[in-house]
C-alpha positions as a LaTeX table, in Angstrom:
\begin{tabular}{lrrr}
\hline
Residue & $x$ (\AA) & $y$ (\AA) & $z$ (\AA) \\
\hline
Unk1 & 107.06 & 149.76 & 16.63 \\
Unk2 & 106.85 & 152.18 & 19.60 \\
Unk3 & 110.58 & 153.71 & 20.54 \\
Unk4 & 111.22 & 153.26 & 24.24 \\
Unk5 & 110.84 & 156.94 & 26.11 \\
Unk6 & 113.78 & 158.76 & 26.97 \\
Unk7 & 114.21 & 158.72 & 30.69 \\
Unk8 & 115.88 & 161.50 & 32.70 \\
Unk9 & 119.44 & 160.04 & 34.18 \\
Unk10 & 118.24 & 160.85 & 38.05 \\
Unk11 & 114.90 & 158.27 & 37.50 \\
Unk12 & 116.50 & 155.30 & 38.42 \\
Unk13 & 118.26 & 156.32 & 41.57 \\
Unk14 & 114.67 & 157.94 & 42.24 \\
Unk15 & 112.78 & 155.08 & 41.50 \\
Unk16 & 115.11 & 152.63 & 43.51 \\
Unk17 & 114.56 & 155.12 & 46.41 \\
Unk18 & 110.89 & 154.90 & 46.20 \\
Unk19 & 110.68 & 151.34 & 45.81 \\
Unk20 & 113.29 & 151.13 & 49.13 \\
Unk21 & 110.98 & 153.34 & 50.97 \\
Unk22 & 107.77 & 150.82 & 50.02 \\
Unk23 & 106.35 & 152.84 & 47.06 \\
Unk24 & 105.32 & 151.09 & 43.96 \\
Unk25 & 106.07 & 152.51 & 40.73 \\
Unk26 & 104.11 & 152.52 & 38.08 \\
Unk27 & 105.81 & 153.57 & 35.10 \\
Unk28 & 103.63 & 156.08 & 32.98 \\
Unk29 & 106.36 & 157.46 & 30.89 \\
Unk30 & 105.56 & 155.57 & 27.85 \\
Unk31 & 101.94 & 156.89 & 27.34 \\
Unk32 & 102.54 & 160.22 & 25.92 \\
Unk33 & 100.24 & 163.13 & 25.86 \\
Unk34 & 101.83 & 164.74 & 29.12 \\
Unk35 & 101.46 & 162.49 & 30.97 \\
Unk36 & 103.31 & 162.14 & 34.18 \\
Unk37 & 106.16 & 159.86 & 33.90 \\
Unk38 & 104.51 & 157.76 & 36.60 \\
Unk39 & 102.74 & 157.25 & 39.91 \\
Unk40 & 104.08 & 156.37 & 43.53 \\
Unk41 & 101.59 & 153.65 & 45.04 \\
Unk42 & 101.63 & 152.50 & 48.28 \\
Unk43 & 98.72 & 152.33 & 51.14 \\
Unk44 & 95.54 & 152.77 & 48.90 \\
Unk45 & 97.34 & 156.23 & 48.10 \\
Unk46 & 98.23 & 157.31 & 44.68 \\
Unk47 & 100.59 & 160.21 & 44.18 \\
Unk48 & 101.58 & 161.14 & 40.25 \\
Unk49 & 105.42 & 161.99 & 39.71 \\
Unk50 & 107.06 & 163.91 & 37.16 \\
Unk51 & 110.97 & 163.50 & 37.01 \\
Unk52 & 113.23 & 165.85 & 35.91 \\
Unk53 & 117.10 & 166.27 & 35.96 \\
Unk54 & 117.94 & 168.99 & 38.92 \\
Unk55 & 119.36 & 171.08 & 36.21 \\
Unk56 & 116.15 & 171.76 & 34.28 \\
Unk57 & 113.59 & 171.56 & 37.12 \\
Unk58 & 111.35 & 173.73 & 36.01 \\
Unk59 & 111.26 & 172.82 & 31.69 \\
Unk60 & 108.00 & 170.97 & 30.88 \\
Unk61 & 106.16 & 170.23 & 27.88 \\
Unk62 & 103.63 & 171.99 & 26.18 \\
Unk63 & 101.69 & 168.73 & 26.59 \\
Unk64 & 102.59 & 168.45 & 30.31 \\
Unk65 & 101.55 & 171.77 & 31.29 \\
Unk66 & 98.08 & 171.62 & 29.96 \\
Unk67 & 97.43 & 167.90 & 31.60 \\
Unk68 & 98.93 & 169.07 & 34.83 \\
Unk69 & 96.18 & 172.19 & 34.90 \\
Unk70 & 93.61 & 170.06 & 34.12 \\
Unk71 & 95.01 & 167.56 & 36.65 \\
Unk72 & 94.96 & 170.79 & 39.01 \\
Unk73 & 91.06 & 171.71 & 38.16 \\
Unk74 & 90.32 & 168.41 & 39.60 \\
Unk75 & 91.96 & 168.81 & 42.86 \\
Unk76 & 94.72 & 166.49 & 41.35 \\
Unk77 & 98.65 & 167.43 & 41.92 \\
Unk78 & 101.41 & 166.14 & 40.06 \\
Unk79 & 104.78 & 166.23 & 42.50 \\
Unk80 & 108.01 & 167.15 & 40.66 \\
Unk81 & 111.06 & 165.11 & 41.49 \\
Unk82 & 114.50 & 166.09 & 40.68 \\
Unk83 & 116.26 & 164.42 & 43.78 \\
Unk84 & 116.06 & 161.94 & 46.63 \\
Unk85 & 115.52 & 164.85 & 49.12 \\
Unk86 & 112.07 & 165.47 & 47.04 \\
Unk87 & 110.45 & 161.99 & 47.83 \\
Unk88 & 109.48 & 163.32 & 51.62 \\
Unk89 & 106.94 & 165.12 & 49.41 \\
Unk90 & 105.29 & 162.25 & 48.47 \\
Unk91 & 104.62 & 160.78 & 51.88 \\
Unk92 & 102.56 & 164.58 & 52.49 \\
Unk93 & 100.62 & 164.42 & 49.47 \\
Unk94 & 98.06 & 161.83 & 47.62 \\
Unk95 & 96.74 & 162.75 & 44.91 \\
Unk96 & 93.74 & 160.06 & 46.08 \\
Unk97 & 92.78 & 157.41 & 47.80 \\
Unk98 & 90.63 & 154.19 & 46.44 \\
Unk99 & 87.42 & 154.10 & 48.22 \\
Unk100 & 85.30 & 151.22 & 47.01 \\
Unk101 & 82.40 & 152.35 & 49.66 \\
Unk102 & 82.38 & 148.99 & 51.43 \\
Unk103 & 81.42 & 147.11 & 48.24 \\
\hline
\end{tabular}
């Protein structure tokens, strides 16, 4: 049986905030791998998130680092969140935007 991730003690005042400002999260945090604890949804935009406590802003995983520079070959940012002042970030930056192509 999988044990539940550890999740920073800021997440769910930053995840309320999202979800108050229309954002949907989906929560990533369980996958592993580096992966980014989530991503913010909201208007056919996708925008990946990685929260950290304001303390240790900076301290990522081995793991993280080398997903978030191949994330970054593709043209693909990961926005680091420490605060509620950070989420204006996300309404600048998608990481994409689903284009079916009129299908």
């Amino acid at each position: 049986m999988r044990r539940r991730p550890k999740q920073d003690r800021n997440a769910k005042e930053l995840i309320q905030a999202m979800r108050a400002l229309g954002w949907y999260w989906l929560d990533l945090s369980g996958l592993g791998g580096g992966c980014p604890d989530g991503a913010a949804v909201r208007g056919g935009r996708i925008v990946f998130c990685e929260i950290k406590p304001r303390e240790t802003p900076k301290r990522l995983t081995p793991a993280q680092v080398k997903l978030q520079a191949a994330l970054k070959a593709k043209s693909v940012t990961v926005e680091l969140l420490t605060c509620v002042e950070d989420l204006q970030v996300l309404g600048r930056n998608a990481s994409g935007r689903y284009d079916d192509g009129g299908r």
